[in-house]
Backbone and ligand atoms as CSV (ligand in chain L), in Angstrom:
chain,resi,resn,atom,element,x,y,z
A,1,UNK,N,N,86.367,115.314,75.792
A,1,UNK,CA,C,87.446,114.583,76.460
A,1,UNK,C,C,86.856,113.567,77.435
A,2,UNK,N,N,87.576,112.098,77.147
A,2,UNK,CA,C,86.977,111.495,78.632
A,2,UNK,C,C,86.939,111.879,79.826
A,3,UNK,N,N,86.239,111.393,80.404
A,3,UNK,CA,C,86.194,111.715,81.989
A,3,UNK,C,C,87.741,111.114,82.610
A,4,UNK,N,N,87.774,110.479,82.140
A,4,UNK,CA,C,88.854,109.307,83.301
A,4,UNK,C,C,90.340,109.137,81.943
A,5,UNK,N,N,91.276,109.776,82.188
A,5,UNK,CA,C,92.469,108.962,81.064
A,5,UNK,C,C,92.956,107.843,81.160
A,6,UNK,N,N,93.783,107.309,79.930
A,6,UNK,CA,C,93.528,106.126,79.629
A,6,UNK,C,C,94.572,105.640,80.676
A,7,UNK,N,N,95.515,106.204,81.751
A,7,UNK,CA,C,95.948,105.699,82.791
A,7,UNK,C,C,95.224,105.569,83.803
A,8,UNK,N,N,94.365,105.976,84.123
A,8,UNK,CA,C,93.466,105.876,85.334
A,8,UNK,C,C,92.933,104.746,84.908
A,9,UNK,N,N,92.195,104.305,83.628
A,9,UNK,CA,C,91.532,103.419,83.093
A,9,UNK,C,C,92.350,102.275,83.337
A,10,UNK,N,N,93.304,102.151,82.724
A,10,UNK,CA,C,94.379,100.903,82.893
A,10,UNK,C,C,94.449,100.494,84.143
A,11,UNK,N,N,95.024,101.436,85.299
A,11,UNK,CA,C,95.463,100.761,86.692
A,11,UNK,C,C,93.926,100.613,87.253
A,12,UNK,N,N,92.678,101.132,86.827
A,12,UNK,CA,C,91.975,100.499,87.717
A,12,UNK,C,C,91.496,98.827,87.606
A,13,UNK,N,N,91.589,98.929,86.287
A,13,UNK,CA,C,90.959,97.822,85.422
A,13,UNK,C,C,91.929,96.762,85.699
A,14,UNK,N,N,93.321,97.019,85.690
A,14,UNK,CA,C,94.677,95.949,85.964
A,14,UNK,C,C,95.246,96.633,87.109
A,15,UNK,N,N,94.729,96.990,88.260
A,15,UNK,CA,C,95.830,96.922,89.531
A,15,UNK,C,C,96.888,96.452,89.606
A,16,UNK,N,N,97.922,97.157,90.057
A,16,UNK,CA,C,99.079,96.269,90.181
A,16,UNK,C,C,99.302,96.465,91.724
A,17,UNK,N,N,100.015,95.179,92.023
A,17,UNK,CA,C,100.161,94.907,93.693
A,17,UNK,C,C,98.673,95.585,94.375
A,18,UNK,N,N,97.986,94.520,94.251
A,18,UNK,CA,C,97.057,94.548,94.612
A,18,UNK,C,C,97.029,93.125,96.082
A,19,UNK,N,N,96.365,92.652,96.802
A,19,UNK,CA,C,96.479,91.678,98.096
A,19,UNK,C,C,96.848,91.860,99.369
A,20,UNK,N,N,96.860,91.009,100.096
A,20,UNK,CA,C,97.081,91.648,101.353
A,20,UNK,C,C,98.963,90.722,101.472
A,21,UNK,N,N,99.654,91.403,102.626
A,21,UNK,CA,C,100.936,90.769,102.792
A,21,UNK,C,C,101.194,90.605,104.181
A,22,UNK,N,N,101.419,89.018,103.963
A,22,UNK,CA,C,101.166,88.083,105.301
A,22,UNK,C,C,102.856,88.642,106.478
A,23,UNK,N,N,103.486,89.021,105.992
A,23,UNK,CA,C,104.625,88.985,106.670
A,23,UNK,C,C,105.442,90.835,106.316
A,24,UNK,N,N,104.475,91.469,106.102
A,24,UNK,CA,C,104.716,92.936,106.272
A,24,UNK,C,C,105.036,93.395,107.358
A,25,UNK,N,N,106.427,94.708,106.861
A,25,UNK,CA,C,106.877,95.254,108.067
A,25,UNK,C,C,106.580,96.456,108.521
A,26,UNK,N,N,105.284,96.984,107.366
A,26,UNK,CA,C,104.213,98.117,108.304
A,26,UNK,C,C,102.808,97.966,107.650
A,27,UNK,N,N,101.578,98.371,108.465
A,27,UNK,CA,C,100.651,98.378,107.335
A,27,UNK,C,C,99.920,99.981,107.924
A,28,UNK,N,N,99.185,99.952,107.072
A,28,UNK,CA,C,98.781,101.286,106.984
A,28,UNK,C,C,97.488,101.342,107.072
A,29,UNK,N,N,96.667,101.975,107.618
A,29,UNK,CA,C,95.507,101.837,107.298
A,29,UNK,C,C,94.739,103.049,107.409
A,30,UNK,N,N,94.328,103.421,106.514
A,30,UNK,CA,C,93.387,105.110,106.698
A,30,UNK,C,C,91.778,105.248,105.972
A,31,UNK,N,N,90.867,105.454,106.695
A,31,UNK,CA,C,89.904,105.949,106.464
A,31,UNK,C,C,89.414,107.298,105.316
A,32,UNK,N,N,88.917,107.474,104.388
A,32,UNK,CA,C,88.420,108.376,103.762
A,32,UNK,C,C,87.424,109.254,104.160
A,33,UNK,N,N,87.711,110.741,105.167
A,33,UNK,CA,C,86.480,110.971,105.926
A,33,UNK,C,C,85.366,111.957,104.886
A,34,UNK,N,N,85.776,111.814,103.825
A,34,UNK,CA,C,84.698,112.886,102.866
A,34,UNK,C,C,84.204,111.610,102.103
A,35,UNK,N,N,84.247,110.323,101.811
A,35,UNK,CA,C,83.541,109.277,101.382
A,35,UNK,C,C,83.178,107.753,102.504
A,36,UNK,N,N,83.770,107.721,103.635
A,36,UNK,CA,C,83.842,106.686,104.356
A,36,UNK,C,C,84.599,105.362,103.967
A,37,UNK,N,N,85.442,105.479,103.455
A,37,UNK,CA,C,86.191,104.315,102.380
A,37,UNK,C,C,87.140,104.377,102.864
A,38,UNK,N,N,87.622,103.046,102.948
A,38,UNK,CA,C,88.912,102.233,103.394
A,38,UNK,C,C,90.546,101.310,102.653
A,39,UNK,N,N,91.193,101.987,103.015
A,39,UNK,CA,C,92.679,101.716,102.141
A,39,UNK,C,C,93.479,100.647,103.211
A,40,UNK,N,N,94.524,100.357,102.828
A,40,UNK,CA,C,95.063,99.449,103.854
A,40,UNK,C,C,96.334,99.217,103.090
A,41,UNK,N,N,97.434,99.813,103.231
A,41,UNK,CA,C,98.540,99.360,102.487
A,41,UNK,C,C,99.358,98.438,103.362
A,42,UNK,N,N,100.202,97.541,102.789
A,42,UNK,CA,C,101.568,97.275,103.191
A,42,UNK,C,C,102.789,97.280,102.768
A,43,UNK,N,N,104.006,97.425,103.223
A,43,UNK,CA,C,105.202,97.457,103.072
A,43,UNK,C,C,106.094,96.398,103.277
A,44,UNK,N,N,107.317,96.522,102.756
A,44,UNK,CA,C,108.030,95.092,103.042
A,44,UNK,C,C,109.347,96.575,103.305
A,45,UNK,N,N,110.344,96.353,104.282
A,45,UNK,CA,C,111.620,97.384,104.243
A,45,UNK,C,C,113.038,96.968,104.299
A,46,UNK,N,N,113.869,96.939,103.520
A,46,UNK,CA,C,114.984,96.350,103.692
A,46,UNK,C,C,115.769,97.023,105.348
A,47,UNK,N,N,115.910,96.482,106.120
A,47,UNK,CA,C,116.516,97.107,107.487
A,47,UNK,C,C,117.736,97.732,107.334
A,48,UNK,N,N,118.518,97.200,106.059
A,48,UNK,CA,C,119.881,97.677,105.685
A,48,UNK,C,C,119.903,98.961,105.106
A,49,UNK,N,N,119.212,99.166,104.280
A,49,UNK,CA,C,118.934,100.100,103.050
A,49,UNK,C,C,117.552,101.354,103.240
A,50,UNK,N,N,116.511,100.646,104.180
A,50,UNK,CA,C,115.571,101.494,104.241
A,50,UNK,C,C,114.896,101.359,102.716
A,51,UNK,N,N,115.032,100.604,101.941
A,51,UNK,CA,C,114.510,100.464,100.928
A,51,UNK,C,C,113.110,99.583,101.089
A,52,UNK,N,N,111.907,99.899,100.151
A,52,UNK,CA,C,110.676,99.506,100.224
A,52,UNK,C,C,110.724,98.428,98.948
A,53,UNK,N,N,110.729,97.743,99.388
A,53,UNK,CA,C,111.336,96.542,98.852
A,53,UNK,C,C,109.780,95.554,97.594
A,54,UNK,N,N,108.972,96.089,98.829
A,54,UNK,CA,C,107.418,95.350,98.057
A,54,UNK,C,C,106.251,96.256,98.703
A,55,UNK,N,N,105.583,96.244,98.061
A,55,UNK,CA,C,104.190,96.729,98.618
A,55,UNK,C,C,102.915,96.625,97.809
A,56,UNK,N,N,101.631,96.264,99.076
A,56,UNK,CA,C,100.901,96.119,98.601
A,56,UNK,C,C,99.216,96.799,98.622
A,57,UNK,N,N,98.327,96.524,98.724
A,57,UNK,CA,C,97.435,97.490,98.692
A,57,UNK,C,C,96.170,96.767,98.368
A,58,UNK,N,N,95.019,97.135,99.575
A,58,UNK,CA,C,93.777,96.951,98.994
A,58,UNK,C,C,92.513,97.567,99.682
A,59,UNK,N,N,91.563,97.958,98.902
A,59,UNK,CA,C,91.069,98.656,99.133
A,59,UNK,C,C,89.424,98.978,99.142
A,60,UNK,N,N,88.498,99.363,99.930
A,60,UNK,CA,C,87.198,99.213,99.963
A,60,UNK,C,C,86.684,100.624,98.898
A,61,UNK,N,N,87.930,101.723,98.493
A,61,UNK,CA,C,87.246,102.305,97.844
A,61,UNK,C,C,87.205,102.615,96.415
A,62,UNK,N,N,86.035,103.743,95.943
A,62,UNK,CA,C,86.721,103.783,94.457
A,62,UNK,C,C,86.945,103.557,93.443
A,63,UNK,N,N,86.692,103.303,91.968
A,63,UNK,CA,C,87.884,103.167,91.286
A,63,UNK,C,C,88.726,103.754,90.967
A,64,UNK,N,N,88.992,105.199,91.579
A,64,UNK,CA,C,90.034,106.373,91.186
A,64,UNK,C,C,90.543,105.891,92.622
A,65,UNK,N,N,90.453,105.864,93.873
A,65,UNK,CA,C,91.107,104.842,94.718
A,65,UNK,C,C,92.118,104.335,94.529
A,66,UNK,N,N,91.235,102.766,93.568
A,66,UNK,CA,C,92.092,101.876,93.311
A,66,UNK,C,C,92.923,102.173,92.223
A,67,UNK,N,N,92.890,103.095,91.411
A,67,UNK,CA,C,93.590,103.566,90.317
A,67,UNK,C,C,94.675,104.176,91.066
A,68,UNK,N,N,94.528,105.229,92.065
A,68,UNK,CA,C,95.745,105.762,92.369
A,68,UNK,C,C,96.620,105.012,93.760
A,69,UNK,N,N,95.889,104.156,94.207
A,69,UNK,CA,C,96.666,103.534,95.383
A,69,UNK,C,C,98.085,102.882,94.160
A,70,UNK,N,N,97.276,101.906,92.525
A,70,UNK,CA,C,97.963,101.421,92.401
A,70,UNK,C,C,99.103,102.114,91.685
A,71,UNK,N,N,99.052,102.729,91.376
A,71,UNK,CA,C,99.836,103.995,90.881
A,71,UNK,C,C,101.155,104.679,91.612
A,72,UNK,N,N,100.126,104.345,93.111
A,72,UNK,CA,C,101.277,104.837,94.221
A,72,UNK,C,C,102.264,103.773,94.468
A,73,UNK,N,N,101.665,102.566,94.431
A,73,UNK,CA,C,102.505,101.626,94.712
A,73,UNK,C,C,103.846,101.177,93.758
A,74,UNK,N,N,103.535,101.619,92.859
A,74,UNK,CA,C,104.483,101.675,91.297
A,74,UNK,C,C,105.486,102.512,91.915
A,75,UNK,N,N,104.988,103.541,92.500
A,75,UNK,CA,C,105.988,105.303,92.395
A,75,UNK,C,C,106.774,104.889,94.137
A,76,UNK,N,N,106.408,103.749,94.690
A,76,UNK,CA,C,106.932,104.033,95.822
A,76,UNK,C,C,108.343,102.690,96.189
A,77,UNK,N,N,107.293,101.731,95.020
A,77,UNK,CA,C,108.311,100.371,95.271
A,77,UNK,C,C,109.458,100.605,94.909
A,78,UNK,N,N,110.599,99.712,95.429
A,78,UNK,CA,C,112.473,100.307,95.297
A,78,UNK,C,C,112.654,101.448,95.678
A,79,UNK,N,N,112.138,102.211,96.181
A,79,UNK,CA,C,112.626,103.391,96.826
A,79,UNK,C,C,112.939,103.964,97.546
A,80,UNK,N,N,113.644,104.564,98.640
A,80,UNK,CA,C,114.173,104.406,100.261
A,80,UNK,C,C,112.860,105.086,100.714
A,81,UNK,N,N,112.499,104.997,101.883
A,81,UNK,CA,C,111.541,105.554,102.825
A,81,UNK,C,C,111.439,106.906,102.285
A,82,UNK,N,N,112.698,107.520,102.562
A,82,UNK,CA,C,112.742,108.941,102.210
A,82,UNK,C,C,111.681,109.353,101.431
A,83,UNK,N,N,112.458,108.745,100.081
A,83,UNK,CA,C,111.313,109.451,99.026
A,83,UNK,C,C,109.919,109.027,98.795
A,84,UNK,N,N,109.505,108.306,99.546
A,84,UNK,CA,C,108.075,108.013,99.760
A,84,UNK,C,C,107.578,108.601,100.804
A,85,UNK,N,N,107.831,109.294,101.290
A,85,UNK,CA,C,107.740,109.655,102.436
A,85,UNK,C,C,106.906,111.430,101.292
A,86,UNK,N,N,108.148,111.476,100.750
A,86,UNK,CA,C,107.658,112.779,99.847
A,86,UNK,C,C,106.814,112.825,98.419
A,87,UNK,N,N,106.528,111.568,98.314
A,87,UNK,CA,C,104.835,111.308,97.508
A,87,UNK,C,C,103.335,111.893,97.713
A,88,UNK,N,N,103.227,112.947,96.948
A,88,UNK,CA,C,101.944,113.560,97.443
A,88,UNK,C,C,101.329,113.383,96.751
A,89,UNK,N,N,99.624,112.998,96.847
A,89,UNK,CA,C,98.741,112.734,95.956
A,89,UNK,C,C,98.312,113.405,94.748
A,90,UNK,N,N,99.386,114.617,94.335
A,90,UNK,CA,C,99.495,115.576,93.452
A,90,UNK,C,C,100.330,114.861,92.741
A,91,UNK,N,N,101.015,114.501,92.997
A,91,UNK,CA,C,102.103,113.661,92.119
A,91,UNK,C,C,101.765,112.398,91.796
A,92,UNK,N,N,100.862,111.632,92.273
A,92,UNK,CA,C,100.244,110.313,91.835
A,92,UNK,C,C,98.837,110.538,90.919
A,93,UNK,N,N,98.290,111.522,91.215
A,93,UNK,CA,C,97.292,112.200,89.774
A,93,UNK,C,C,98.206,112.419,88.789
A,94,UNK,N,N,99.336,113.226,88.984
A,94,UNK,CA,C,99.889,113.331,87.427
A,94,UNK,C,C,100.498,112.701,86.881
A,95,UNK,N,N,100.949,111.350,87.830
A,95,UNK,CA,C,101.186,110.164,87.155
A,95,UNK,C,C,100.400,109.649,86.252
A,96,UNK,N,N,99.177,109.973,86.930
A,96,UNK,CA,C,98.243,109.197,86.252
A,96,UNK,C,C,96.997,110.231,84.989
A,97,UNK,N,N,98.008,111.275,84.486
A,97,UNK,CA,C,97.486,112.020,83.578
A,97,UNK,C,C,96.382,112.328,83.962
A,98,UNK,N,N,96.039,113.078,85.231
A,98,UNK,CA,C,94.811,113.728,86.017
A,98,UNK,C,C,93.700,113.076,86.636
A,99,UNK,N,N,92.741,113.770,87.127
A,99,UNK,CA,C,91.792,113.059,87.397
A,99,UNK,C,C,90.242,113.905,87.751
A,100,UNK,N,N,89.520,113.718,87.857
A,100,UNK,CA,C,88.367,114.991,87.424
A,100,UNK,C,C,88.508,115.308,88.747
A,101,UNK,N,N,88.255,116.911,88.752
A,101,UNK,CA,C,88.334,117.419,90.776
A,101,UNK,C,C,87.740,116.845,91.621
A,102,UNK,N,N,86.497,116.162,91.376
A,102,UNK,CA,C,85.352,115.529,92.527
A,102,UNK,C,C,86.257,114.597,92.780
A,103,UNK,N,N,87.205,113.802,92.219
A,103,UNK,CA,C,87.613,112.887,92.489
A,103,UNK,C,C,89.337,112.623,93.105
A,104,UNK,N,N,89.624,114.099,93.211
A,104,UNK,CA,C,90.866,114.653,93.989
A,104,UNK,C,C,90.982,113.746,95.397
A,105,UNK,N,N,89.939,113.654,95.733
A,105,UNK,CA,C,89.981,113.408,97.495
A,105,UNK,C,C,90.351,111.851,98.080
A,106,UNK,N,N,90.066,110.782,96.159
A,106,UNK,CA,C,90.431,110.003,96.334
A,106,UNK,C,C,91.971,109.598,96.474
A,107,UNK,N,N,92.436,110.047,95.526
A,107,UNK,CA,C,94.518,109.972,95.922
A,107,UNK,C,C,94.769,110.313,97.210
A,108,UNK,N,N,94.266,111.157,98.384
A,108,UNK,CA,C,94.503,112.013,99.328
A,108,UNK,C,C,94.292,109.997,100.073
A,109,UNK,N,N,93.790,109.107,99.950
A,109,UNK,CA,C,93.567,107.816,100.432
A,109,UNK,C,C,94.650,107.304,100.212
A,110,UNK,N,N,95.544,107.319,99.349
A,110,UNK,CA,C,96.545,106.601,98.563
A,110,UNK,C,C,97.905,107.033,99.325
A,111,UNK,N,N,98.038,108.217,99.412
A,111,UNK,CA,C,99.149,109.075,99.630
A,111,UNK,C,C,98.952,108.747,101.663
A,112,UNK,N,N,97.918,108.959,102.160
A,112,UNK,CA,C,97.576,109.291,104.015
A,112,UNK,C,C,98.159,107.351,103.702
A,113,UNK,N,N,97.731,105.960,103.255
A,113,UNK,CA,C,97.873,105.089,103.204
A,113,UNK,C,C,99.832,104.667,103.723
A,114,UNK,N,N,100.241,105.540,102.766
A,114,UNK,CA,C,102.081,105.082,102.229
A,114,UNK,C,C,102.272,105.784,103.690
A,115,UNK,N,N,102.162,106.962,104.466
A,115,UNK,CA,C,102.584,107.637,105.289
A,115,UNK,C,C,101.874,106.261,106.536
A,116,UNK,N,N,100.790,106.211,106.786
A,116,UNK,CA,C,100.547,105.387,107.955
A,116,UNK,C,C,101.394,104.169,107.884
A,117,UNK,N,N,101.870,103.291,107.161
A,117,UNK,CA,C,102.904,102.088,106.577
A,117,UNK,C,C,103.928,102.399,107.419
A,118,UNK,N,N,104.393,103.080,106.606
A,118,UNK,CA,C,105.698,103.869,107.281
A,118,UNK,C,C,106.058,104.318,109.034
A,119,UNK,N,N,104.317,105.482,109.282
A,119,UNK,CA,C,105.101,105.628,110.398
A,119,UNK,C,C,104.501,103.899,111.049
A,120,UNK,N,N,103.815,102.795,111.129
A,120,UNK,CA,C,103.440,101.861,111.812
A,120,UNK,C,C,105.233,101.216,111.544
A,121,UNK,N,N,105.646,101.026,110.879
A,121,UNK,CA,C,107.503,100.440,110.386
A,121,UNK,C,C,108.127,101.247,111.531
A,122,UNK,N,N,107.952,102.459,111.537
A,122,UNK,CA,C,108.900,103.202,112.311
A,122,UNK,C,C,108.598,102.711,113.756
A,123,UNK,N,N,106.901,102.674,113.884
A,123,UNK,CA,C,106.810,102.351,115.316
A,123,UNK,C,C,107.287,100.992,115.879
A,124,UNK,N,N,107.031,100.351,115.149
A,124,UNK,CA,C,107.407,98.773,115.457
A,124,UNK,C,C,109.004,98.441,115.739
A,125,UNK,N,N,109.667,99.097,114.937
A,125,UNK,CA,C,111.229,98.999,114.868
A,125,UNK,C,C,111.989,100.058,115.849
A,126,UNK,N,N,110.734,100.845,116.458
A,126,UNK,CA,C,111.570,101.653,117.571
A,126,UNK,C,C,112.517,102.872,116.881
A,127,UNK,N,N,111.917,103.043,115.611
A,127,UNK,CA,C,113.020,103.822,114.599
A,127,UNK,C,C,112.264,105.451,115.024
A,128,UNK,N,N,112.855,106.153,115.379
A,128,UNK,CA,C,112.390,107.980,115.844
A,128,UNK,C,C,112.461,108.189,114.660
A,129,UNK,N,N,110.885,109.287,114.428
A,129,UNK,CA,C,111.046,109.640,113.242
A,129,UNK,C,C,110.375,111.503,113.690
A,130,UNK,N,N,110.434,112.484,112.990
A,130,UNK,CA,C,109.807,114.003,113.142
A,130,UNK,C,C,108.349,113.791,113.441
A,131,UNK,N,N,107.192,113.670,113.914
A,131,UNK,CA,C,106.297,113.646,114.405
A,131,UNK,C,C,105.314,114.819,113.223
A,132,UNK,N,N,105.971,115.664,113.195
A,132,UNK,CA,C,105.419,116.871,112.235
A,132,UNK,C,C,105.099,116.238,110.551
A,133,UNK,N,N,106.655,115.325,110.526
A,133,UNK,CA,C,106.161,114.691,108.903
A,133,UNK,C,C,105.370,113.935,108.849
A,134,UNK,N,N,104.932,113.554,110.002
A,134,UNK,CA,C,103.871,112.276,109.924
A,134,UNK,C,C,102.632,112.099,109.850
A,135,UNK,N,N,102.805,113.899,110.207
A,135,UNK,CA,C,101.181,113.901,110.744
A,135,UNK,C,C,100.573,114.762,109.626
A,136,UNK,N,N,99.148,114.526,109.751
A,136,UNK,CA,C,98.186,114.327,108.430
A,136,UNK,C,C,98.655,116.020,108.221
A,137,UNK,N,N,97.694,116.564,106.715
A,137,UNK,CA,C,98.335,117.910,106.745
A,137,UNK,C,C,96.743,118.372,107.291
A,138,UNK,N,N,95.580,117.647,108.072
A,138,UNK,CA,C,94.351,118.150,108.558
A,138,UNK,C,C,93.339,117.774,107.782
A,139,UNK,N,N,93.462,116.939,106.482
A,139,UNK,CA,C,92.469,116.789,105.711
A,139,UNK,C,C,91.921,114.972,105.959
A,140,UNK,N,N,92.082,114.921,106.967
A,140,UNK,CA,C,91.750,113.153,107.545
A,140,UNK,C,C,91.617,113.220,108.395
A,141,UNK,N,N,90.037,113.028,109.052
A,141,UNK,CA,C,90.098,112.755,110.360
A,141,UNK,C,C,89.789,111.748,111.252
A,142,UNK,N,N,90.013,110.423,110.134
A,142,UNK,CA,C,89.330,109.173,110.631
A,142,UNK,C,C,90.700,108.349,110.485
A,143,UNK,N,N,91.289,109.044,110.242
A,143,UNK,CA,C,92.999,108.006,109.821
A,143,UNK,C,C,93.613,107.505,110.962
A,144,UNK,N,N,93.239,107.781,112.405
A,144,UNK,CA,C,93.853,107.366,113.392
A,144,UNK,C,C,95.501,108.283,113.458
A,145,UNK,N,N,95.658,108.969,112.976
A,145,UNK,CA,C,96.976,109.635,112.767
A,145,UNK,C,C,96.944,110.886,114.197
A,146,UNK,N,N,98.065,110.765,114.998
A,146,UNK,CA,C,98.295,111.518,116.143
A,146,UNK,C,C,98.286,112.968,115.436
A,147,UNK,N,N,97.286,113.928,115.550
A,147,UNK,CA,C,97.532,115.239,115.340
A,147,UNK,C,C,98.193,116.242,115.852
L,1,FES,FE1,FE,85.890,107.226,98.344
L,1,FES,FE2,FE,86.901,107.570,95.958
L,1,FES,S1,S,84.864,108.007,96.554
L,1,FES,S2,S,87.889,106.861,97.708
């Protein structure tokens, strides 16, 4: 069996929403502390709807990284905060028809990424959000995330 399936292969090779976004209304940015690698998402949010309207993503690490950031960004765009909010990097591997275990730790970049977006949106807009959902589940310790 390959190492990598032919979805991992695809989104790394063709990223989608890949760039940076000049007029984003959160960005995200988290550190990888078991590789030293760097993610940086952004968001666009409808104020009406709470809907994630665009997002984008780029990234210093990876190509299972960049495979699952872009993956995430697929699973998160049009969707209210909410349910991105409940995107776990378990669910963006099996989007992406697995991924070999050594390389688990990379989605855990993808997933800490969508959550920092968010809460930086929340902070900016003065929007209160649970403090508990926000915060890492302990497996990041370079993410800048209030523990
Ligand atoms: Fe660092 Fe994959 S090895 S994100």
């Amino acid at each position: 069996m390959a190492l990598y399936s032919d979805k991992v292969m695809d989104h790394f090779q063709n990223p989608r929403n890949v760039g940076k976004m000049e007029d984003a209304d959160g960005i995200g940015e988290v550190g990888n502390a078991k590789c030293g690698d760097i993610m940086r998402m952004y968001i666009k949010v409808d104020p009406e709807t709470q809907v994630i309207t665009d997002v984008k993503f780029n990234t210093f690490g990876c190509g299972s990284a960049i495979a699952t950031s872009s993956m995430a960004t697929e699973l998160i765009k049009g969707k209210p905060i909410s349910e991105a909010l409940k995107l776990s990097n378990q669910a963006v591997v099996e989007a992406l028809d697995g991924l070999p275990t050594h390389k688990i730790h990379c989605s855990v970049l993808a997933e800490e990424a969508v959550r920092a977006a968010v809460k930086d949106y929340f902070d900016k807009n003065g929007i209160p959000y649970d403090k508990e959902l926000l915060a890492c589940d302990g497996h990041c310790d370079t993410c800048g995330h209030e523990h």
